[in-house]
N, C-alpha and C positions, 0 to 999 in steps of 0.2 A: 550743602553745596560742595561741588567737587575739584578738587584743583584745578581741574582742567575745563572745567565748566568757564564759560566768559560772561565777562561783568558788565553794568551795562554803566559807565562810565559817561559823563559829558564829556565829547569829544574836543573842546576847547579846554580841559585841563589841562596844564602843564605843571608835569610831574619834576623837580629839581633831585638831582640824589646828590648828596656831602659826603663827597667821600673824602678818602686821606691823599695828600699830597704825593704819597709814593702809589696809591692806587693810578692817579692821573697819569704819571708818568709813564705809567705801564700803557696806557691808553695811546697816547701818545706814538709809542712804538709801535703800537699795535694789537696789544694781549691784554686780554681783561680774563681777570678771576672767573671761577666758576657761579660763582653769587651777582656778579656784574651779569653775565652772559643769563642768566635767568630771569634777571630783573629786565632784561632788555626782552626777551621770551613773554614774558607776562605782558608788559607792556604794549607789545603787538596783536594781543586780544583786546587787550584795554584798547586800544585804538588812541591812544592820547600824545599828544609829546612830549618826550621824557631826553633829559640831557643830565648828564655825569659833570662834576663840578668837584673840586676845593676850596678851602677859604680863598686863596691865592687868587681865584679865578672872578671874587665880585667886584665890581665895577659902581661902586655906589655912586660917585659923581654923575654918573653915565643913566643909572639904574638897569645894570643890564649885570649881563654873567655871561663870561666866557666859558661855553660848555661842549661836551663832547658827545655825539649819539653816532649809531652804528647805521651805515649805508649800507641797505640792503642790495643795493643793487651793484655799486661799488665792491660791497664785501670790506669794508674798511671802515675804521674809526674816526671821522670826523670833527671838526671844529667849528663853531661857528655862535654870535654872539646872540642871546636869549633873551626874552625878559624875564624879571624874575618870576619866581613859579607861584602857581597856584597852593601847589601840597610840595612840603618840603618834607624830604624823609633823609632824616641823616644817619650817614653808615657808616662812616669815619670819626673819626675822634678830631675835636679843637681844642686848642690848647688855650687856657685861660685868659691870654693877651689877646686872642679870636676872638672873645666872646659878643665883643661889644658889635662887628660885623655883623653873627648872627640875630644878633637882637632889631638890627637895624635893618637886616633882611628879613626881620617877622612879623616889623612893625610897616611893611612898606602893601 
């Protein structure tokens, strides 16, 4: 298969990406990395929904995550509250005192 080939994805996946805390803030402003801006590119073959997150960002009382996905139509970074995801793919580092969040985001 080819990079660029498209995957045939359930479209009710929703894709969580963990990034690092200074990732998000970039978000925030408006700038994502070149690895962000790709995974966002794939994603829209995928046809799934996919939201960018930090530890900072879950919401366990709630069971939710504040996360951020790119309006295409806007052209801007967005916010707005999720549930947690289907597939987690973490791309940022957590620091050991995190851990117990992710566990409790894996187990949900």
């Amino acid at each position: 298969m080819k990079a660029t080939e498209s995957v045939d994805i359930s479209h009710d996946a929703i894709v969580g990406v963990l990034l690092t805390k200074r990732n998000i803030r970039y978000l925030k402003k408006g700038l994502a990395n070149k690895r962000i801006l790709l995974l966002h590119q794939a994603n829209k073959k995928a046809k799934t929904t996919m939201y960018f997150f930090s530890i900072d960002n879950i919401r366990l009382r709630h069971l939710t995550i504040e996360g951020f996905y790119y309006d295409d139509e806007s052209k801007r970074w967005l916010s707005k509250s999720f549930p947690f995801p289907t597939v987690l793919y973490k791309r940022g580092g957590v620091f050991k005192s995190e851990k117990k969040n992710i566990v409790a985001l894996s187990k949900s």
